[in-house]
C-alpha positions as a Markdown table, in Angstrom:
| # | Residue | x | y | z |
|---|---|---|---|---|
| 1 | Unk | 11.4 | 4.7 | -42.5 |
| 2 | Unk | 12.4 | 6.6 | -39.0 |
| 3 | Unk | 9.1 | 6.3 | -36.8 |
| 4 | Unk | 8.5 | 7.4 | -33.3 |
| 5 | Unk | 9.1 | 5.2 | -30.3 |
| 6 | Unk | 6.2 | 4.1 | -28.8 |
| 7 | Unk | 4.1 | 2.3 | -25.3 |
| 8 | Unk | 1.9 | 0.2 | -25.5 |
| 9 | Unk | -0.3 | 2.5 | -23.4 |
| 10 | Unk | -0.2 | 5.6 | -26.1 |
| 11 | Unk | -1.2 | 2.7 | -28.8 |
| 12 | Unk | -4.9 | 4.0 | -28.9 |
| 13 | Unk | -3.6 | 7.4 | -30.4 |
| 14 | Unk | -1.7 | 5.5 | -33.7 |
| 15 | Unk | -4.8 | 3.5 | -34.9 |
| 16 | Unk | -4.1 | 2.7 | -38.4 |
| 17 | Unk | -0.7 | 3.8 | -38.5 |
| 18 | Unk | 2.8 | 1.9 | -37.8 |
| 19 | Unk | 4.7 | 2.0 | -34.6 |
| 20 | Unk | 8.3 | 0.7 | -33.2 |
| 21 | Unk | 7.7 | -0.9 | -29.2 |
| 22 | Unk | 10.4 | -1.8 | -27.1 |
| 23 | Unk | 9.1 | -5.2 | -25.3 |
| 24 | Unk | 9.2 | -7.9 | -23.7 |
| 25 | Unk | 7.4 | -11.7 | -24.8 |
| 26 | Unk | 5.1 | -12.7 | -22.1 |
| 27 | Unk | 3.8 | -15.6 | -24.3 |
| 28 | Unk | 3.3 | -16.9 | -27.5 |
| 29 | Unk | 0.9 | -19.5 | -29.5 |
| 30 | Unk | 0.9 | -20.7 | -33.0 |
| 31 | Unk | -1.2 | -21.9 | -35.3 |
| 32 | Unk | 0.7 | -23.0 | -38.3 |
| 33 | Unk | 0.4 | -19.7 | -40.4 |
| 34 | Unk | -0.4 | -17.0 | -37.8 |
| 35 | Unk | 1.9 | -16.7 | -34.7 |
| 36 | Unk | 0.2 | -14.6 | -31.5 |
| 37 | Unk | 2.8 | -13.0 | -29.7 |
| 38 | Unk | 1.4 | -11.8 | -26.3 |
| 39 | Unk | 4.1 | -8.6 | -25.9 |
| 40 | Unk | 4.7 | -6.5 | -22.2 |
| 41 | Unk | 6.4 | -3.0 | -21.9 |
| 42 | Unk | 5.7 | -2.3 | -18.4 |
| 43 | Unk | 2.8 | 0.4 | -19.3 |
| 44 | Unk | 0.8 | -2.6 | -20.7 |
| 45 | Unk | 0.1 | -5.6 | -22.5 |
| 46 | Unk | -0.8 | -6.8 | -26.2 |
| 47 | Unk | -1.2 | -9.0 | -28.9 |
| 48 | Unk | 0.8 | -8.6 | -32.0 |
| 49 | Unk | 0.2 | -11.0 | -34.9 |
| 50 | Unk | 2.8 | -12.7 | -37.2 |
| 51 | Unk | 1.2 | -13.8 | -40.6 |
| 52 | Unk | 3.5 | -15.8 | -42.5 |
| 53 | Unk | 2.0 | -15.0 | -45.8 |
| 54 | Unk | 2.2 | -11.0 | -45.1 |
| 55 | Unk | 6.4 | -11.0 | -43.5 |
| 56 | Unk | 9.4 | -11.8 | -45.2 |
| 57 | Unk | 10.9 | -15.0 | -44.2 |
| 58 | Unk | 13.4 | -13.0 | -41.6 |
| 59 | Unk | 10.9 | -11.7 | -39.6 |
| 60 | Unk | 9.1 | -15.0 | -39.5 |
| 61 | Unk | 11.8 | -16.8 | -38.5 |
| 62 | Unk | 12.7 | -14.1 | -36.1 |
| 63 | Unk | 9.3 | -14.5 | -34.2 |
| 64 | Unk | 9.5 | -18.2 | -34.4 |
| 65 | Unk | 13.3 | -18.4 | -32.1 |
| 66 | Unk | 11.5 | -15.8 | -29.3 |
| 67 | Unk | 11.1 | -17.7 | -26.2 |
| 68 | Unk | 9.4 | -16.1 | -22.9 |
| 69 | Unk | 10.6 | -13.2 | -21.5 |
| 70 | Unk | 13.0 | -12.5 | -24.7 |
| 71 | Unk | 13.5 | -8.9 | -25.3 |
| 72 | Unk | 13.0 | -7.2 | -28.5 |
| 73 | Unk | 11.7 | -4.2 | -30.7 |
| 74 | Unk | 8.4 | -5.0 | -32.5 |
| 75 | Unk | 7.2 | -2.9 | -35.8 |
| 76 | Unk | 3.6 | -3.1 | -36.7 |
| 77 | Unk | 0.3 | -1.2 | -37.3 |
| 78 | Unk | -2.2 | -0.6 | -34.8 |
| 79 | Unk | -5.2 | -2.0 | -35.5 |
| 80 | Unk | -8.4 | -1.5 | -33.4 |
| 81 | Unk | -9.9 | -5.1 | -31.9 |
| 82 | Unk | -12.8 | -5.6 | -29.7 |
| 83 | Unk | -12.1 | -8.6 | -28.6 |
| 84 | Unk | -8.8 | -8.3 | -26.9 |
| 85 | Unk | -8.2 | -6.8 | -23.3 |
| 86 | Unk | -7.0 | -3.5 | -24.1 |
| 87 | Unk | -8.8 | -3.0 | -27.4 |
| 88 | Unk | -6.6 | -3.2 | -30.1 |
| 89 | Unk | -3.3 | -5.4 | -31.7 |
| 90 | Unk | -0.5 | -4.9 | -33.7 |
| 91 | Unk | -0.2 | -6.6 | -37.3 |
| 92 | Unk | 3.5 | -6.8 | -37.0 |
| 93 | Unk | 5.6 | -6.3 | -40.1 |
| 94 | Unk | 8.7 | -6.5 | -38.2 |
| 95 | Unk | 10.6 | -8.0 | -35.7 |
| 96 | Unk | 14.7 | -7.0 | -34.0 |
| 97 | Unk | 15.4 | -9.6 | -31.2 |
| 98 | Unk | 17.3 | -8.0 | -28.4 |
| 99 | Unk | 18.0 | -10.9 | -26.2 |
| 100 | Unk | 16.8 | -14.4 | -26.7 |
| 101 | Unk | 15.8 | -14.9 | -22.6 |
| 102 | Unk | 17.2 | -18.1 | -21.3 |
| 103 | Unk | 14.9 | -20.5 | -20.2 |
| 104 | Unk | 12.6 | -19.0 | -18.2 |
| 105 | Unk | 11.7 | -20.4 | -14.5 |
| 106 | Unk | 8.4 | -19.0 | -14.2 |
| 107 | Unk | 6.0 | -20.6 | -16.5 |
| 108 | Unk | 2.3 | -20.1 | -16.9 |
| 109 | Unk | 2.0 | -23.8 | -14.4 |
| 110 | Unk | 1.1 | -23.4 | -10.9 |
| 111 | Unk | 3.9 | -22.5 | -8.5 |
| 112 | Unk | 4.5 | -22.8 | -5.0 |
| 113 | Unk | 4.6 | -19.2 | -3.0 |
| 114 | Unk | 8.2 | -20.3 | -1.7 |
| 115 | Unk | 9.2 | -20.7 | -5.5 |
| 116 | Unk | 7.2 | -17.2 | -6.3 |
| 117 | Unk | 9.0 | -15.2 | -3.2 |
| 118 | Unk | 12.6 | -16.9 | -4.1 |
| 119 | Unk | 11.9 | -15.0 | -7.6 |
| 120 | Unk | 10.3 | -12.3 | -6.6 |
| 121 | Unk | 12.3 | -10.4 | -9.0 |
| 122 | Unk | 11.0 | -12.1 | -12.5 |
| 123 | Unk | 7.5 | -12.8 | -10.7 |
| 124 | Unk | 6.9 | -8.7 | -10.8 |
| 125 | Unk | 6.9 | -9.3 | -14.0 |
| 126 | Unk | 3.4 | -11.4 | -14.2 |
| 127 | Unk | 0.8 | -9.7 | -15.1 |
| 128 | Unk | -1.6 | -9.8 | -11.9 |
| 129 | Unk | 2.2 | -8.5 | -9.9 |
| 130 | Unk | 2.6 | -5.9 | -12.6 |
| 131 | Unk | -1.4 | -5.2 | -11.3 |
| 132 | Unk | -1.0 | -4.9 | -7.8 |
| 133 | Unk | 1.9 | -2.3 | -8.3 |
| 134 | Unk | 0.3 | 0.3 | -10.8 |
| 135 | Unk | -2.2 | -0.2 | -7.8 |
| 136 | Unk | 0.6 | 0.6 | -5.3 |
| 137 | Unk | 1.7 | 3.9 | -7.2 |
| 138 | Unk | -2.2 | 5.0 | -7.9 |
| 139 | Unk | -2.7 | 4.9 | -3.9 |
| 140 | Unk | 0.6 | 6.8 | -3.5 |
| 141 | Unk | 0.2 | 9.4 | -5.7 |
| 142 | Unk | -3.5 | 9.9 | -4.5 |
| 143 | Unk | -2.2 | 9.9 | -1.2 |
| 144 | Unk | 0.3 | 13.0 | -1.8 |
| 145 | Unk | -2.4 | 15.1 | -4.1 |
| 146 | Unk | -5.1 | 14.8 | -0.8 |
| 147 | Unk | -2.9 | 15.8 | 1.6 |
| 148 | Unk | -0.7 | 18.1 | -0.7 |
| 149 | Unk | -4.2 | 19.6 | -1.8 |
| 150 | Unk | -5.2 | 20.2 | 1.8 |
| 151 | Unk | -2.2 | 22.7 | 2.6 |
| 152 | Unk | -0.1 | 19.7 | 4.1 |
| 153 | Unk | 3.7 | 20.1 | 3.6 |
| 154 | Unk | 5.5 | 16.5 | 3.6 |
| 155 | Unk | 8.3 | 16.5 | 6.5 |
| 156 | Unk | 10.8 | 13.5 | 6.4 |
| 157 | Unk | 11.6 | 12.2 | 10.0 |
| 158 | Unk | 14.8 | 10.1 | 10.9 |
| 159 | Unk | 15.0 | 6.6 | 10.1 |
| 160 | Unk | 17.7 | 5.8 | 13.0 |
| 161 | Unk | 16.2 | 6.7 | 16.2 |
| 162 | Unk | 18.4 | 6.7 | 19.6 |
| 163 | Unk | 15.3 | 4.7 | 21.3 |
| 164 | Unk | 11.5 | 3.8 | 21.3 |
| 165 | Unk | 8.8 | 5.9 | 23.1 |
| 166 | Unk | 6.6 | 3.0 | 22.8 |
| 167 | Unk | 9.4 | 0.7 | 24.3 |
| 168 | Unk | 12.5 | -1.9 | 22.1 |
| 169 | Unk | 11.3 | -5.1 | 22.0 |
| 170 | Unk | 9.9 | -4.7 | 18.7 |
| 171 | Unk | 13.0 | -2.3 | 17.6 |
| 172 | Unk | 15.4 | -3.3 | 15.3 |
| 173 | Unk | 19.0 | -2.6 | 16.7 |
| 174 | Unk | 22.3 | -0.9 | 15.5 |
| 175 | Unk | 25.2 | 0.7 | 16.8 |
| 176 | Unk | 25.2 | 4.4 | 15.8 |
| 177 | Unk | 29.2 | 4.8 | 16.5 |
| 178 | Unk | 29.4 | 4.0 | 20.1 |
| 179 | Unk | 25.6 | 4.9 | 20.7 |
| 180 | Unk | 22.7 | 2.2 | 20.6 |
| 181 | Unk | 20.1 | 3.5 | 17.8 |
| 182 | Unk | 17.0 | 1.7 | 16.4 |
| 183 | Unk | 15.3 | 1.6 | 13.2 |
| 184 | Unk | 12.4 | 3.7 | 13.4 |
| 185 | Unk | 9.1 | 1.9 | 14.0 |
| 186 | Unk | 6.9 | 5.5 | 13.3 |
| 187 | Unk | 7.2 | 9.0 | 12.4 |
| 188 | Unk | 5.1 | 10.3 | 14.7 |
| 189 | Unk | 6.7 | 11.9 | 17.5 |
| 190 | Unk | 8.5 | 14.0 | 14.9 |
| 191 | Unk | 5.6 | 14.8 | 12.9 |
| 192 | Unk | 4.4 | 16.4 | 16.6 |
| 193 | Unk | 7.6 | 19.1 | 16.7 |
| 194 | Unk | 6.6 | 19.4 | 12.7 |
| 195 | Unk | 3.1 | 20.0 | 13.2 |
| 196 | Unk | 4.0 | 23.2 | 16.1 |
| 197 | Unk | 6.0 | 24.9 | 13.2 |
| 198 | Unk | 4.5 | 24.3 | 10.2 |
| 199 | Unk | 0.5 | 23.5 | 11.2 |
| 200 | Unk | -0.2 | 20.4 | 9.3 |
| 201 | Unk | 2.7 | 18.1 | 8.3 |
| 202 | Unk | 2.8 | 14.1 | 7.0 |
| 203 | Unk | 5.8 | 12.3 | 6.6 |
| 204 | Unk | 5.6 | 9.2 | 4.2 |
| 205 | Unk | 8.5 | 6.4 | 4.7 |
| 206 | Unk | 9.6 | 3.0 | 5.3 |
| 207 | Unk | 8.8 | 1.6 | 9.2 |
| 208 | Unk | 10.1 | -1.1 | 10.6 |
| 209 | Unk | 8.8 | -3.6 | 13.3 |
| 210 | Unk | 10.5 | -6.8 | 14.8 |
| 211 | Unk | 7.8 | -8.6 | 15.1 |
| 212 | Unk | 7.8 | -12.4 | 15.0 |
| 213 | Unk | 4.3 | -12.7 | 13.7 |
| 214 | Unk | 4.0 | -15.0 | 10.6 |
| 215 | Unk | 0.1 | -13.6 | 9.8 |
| 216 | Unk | -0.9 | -12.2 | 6.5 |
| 217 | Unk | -1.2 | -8.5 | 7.6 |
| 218 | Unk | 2.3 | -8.4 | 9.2 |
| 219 | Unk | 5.5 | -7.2 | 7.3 |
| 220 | Unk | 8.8 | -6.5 | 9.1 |
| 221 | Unk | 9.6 | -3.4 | 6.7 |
| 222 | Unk | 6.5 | -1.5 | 5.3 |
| 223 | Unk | 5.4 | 2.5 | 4.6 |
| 224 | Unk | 3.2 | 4.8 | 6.9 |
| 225 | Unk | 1.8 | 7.9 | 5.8 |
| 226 | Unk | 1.4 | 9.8 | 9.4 |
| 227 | Unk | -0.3 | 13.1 | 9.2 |
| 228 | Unk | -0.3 | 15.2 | 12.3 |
| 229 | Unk | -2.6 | 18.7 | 12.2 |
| 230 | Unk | -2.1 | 21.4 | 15.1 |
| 231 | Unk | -5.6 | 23.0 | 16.7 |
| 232 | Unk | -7.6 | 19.5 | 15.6 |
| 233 | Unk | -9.4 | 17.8 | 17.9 |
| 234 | Unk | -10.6 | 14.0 | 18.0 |
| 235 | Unk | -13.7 | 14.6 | 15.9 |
| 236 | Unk | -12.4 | 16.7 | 13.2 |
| 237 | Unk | -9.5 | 14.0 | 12.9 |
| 238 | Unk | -12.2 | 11.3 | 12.2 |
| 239 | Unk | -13.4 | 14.0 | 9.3 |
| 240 | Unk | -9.7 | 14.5 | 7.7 |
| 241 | Unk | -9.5 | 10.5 | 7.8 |
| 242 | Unk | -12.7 | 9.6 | 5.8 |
| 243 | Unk | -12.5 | 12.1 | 3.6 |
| 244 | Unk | -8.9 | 11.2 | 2.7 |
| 245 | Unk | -9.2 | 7.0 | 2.6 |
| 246 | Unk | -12.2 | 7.9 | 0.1 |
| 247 | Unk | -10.3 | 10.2 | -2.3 |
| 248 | Unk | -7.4 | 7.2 | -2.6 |
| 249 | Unk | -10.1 | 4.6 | -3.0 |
| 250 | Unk | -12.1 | 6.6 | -5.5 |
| 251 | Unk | -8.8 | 7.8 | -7.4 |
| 252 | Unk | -8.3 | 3.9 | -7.9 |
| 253 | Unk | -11.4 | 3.4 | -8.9 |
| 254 | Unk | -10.7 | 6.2 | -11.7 |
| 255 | Unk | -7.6 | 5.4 | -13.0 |
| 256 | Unk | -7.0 | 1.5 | -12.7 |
| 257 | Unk | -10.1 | 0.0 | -13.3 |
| 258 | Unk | -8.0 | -2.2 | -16.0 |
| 259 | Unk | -5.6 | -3.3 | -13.5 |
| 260 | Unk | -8.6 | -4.1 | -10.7 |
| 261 | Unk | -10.4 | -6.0 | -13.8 |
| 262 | Unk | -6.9 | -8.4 | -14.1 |
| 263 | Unk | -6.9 | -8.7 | -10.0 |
| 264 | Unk | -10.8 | -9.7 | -10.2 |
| 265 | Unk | -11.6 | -7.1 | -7.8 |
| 266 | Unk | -15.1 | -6.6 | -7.1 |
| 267 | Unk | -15.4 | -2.5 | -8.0 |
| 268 | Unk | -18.7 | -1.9 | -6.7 |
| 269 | Unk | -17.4 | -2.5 | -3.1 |
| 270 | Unk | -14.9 | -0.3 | -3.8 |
| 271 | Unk | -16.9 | 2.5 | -5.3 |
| 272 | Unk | -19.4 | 2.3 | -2.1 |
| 273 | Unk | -16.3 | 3.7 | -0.1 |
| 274 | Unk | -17.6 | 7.0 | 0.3 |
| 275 | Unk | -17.4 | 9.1 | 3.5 |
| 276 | Unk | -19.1 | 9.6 | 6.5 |
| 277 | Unk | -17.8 | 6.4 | 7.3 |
| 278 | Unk | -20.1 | 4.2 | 10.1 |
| 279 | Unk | -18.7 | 4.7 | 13.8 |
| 280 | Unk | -18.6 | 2.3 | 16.8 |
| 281 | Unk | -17.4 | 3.1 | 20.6 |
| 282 | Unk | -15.1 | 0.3 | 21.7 |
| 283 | Unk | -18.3 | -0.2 | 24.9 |
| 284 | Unk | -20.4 | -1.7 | 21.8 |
| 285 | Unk | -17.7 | -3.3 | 19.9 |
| 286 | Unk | -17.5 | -5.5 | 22.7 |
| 287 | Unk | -21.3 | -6.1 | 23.7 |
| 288 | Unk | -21.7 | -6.8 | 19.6 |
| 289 | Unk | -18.9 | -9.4 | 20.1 |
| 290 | Unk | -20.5 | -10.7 | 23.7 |
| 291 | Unk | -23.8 | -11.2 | 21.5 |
| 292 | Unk | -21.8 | -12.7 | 18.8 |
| 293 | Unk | -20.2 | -15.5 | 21.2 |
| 294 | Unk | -16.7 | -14.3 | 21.7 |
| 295 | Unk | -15.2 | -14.9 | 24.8 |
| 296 | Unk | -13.9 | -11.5 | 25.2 |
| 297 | Unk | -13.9 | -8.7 | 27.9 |
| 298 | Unk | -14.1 | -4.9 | 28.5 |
| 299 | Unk | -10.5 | -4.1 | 29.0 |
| 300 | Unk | -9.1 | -6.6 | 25.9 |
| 301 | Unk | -7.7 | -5.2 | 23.0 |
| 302 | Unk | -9.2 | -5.9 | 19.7 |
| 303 | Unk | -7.8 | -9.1 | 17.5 |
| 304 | Unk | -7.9 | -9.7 | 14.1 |
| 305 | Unk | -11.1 | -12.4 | 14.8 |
| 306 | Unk | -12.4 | -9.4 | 16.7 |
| 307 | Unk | -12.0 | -6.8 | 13.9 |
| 308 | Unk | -13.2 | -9.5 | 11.3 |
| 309 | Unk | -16.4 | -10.0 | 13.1 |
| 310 | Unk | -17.1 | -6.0 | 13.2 |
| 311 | Unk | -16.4 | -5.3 | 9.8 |
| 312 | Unk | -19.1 | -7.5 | 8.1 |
| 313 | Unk | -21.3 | -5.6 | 10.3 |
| 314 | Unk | -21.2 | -2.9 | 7.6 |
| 315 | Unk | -20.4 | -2.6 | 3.8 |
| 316 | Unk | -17.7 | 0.2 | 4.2 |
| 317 | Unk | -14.7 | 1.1 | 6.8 |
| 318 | Unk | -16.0 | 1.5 | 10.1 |
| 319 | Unk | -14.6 | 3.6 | 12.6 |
| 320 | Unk | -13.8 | 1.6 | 16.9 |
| 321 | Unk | -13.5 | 4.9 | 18.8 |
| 322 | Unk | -12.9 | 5.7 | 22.3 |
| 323 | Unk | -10.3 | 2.3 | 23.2 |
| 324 | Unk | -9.3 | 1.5 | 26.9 |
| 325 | Unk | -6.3 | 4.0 | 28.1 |
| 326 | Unk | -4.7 | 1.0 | 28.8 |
| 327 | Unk | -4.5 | -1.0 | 25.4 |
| 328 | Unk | -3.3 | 2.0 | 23.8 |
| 329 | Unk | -0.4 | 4.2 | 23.4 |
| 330 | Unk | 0.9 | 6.2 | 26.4 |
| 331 | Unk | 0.7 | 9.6 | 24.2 |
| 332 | Unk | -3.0 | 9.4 | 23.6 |
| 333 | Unk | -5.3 | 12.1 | 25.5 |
| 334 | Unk | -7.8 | 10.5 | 27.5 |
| 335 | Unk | -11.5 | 11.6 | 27.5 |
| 336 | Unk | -12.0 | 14.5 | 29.7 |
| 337 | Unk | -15.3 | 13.2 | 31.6 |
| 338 | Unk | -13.9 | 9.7 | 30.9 |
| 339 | Unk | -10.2 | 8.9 | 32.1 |
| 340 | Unk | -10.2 | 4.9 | 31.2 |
| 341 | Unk | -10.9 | 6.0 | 27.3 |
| 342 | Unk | -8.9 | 7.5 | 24.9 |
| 343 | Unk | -9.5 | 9.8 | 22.2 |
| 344 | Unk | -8.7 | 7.5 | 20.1 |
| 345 | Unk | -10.1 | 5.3 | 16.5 |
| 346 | Unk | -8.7 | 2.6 | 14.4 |
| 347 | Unk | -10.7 | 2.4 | 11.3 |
| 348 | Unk | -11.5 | -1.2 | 10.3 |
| 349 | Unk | -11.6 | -2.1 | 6.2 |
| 350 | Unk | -14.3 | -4.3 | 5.3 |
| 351 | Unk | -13.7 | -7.7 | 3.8 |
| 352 | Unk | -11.5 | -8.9 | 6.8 |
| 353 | Unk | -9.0 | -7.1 | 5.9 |
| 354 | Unk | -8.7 | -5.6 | 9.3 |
| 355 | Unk | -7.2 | -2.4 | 10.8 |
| 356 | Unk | -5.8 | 0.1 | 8.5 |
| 357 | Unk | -5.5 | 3.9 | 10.1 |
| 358 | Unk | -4.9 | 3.9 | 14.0 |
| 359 | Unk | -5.1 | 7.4 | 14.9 |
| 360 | Unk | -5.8 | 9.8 | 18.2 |
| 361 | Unk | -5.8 | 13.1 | 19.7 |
| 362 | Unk | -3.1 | 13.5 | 21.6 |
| 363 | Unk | -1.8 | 14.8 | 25.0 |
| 364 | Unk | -1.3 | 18.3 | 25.3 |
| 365 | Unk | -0.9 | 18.7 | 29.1 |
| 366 | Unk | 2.7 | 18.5 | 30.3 |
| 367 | Unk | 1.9 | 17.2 | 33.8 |
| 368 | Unk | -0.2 | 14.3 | 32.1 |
| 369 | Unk | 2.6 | 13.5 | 29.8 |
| 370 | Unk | 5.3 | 13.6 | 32.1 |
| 371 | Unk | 3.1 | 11.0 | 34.1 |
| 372 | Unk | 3.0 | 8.6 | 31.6 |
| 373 | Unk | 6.3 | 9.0 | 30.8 |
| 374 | Unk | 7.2 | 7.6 | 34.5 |
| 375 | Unk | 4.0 | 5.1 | 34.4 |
| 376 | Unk | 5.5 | 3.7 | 30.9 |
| 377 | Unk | 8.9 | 3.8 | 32.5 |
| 378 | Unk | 10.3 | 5.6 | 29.7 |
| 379 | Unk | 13.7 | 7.1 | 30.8 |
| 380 | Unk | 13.1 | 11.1 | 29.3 |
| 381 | Unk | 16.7 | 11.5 | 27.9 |
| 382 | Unk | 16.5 | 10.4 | 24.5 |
| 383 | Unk | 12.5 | 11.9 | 24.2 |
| 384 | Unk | 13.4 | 14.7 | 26.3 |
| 385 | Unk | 12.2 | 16.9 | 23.4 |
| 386 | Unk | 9.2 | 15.5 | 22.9 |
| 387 | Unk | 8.2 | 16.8 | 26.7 |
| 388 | Unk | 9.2 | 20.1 | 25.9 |
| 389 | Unk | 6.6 | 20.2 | 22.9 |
| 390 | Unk | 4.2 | 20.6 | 25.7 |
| 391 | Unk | 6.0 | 23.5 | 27.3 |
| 392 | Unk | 6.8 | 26.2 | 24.6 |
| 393 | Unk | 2.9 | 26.7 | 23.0 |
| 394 | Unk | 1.4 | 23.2 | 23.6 |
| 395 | Unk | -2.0 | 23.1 | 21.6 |
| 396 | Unk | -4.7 | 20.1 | 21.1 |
| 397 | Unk | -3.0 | 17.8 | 18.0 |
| 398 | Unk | -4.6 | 14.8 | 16.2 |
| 399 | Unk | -3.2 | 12.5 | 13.7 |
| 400 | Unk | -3.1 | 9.4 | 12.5 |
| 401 | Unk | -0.8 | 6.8 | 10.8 |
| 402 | Unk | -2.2 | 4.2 | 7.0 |
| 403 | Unk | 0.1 | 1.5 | 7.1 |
| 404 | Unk | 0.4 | 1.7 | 2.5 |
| 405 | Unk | 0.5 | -2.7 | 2.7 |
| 406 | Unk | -2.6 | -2.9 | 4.3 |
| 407 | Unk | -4.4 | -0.9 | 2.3 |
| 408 | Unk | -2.8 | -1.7 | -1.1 |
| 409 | Unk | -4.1 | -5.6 | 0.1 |
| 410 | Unk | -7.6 | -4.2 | 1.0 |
| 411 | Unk | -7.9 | -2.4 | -2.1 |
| 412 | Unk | -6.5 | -5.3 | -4.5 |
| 413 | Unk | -8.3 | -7.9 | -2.7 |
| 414 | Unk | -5.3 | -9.7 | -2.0 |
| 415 | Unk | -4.9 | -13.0 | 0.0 |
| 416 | Unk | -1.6 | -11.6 | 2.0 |
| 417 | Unk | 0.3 | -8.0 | 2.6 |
| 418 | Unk | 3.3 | -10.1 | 1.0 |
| 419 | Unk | 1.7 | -9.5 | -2.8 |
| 420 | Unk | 1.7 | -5.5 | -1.8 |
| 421 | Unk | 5.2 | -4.5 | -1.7 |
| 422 | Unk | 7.9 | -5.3 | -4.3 |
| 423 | Unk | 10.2 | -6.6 | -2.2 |
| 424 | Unk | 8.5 | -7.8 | 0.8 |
| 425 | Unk | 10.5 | -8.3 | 4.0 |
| 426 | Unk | 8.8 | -11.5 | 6.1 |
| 427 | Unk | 10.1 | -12.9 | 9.5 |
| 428 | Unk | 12.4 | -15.3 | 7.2 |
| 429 | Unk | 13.1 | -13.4 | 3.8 |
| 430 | Unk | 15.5 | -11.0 | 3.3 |
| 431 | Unk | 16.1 | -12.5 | -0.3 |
| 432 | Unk | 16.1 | -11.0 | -3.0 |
């Protein structure tokens, strides 16, 4: 009998009737006479049951051999059961081994993170990994449909850069030939040119930051999505930002409630993430933290403590605006009536989580730029073309950069960044 392929995911539409899944064993128990085969395909998990008295001796013996993380086609009818996670088994009636898996280092015992990270590659298959990255793709694709659906077009900047606007010491660095190039810490400067030709860009891409921090928001390779809009100002930046961290958040919400159920995520908070989003000048953020007994004064920028302390203040993001000039970048317009501020806001996430959108309107004056230029003792060669943005139709600009780690941690509820990424690069792992 020739019967269609099938995931575990599409199970719900063949109650009753006999289907053929490619899978994996996650697990297995026995009791005698019945064997419970927990069975993975990457869309899903479920339980298929053995009955000795109801297979031929082939197939039991077939289910007895499998050991964890063997690979094998499964035959069976869907049968509908309340009590199991996804809401129905399989009464298997078949069972074609593929690959008896050799002994498996990952067992359901507790292991060290070291152990976990050195197999990163067989711990994606867990199912709380497996969790965090349907969680991953759900923010990504939610990402592209907001900004696609709000006349955005996606630009790709370079990845090897011939220097740092914002300075080297956190660069990574490579010869390009016989030139020195970097690996590109943001897209922004590039999304800036975009933005004159096209109105309203993003560009969406690996970053990459030499940092020797060793904290649990800190990777040394992550993704940025940096949208930069032409004729925004400051406020209607703030607008585009709260609008588009609750669309992701809510389109989580929709579509992997299953896979925040198997993180233990509490939904609710997530489901109060709606926009307008609280605001705070940087002036109070630091009288609340005065009150609060940090040791901390006008001028300082904001640390993780800091950002902690202002999030519980609230039950959603919260919005620091208006930062010292001098704690942030050198491209950031300064308020008009107000030259020590910036127009500037890093939105906070709640839960400690801490910032996860720094964003500003930026200079559009070419005197003020070139100033900053020699203030920051940047040498104009290799940026020269970012100065000339501001002389061929300069207009007010906003935009904003979502480091995807970050957020992906927020949203999960996860301990470290490390979990959010498949493959995270740390200050000592570059393996696997």
């Amino acid at each position: 009998m020739s019967m269609e392929p099938c995931t575990i995911r599409e199970v719900s539409r063949h109650t009753g009737e006999t289907v053929r899944i490619g899978c994996w064993l996650h697990n297995k128990r026995s009791s005698g006479k019945i064997q419970f085969l927990q069975l993975r395909d990457g869309t899903g998990f479920i339980q298929g049951v053995v009955v000795k008295s109801e297979v031929g001796e082939d197939v039991w013996e077939a289910a007895s051999k499998l050991t964890q993380e063997s690979s094998l086609y499964v035959t069976g009818v869907v049968r509908e059961d309340a009590r199991s996670p996804g809401g129905y088994e399989l009464s298997v009636t078949g069972v074609e081994i593929i690959q008896l898996s050799a002994a498996y280092p990952i067992t359901p015992k507790e292991h060290g993170v070291d152990f976990l990270m050195d197999h990163r590659h067989l711990w994606l298959r867990s199912p709380r990994q497996r969790a965090i990255m349907v969680v991953r793709a759900q923010l990504i694709r939610a990402i592209q449909q907001f900004l696609d659906g709000e006349g955005f077009y996606l630009v790709d900047p370079p990845i090897l850069t011939p220097s740092s606007c914002e300075g080297t010491t956190n660069l990574f660095h490579t010869k390009y030939f016989d030139e020195d190039a970097y690996l590109t810490q943001s897209g922004q400067l590039y999304m800036e040119a975009a933005a004159m030709a096209l109105g309203k860009v993003y560009s969406f891409g690996p970053t990459f930051r030499a940092e020797k921090s060793k904290t649990r928001r800190h990777l040394i390779e992550f993704w940025m999505v940096e949208p930069e809009m032409a004729f925004v100002d400051h406020e209607a930046n703030l607008r585009v930002q709260e609008r588009f961290v609750s669309h992701i958040v809510q389109s989580v919400v929709t579509h992997c409630r299953r896979e925040l159920e198997t993180l233990g995520r509490d939904i609710s908070k997530l489901e109060n993430v709606q926009a307008p989003f609280p605001r705070m000048t940087y002036d109070d953020a630091i009288k609340l933290l005065q009150e609060k007994g940090y040791e901390i004064a006008w001028g300082e920028d904001l640390g993780a403590p800091h950002e902690t302390e202002i999030a519980k203040q609230f039950d959603k993001p919260v919005f620091v605006t208006h930062y010292p000039t001098s704690v942030k970048a050198f491209y950031m317009k300064p308020q008009p009536d107000r030259p020590e501020v910036v127009l500037c806001a890093d939105l906070i996430a709640p839960e400690g989580y801490g910032e996860i959108i720094g964003g500003s309107q930026r200079i559009d004056d070419p005197e003020l730029l070139e100033q900053r230029f020699q203030e920051h003792g940047l040498g104009d060669e290799a940026y020269r073309w970012y100065l000339d943005l501001r002389k061929y139709g300069s207009v007010p600009h906003s935009g904003f950069g979502l480091g995807l780690e970050r957020t992906v941690a927020w949203v999960c509820g996860l301990e470290h960044v490390r979990e959010a990424i498949p493959f995270p690069r740390l200050l000592y792992r570059l393996y696997p």
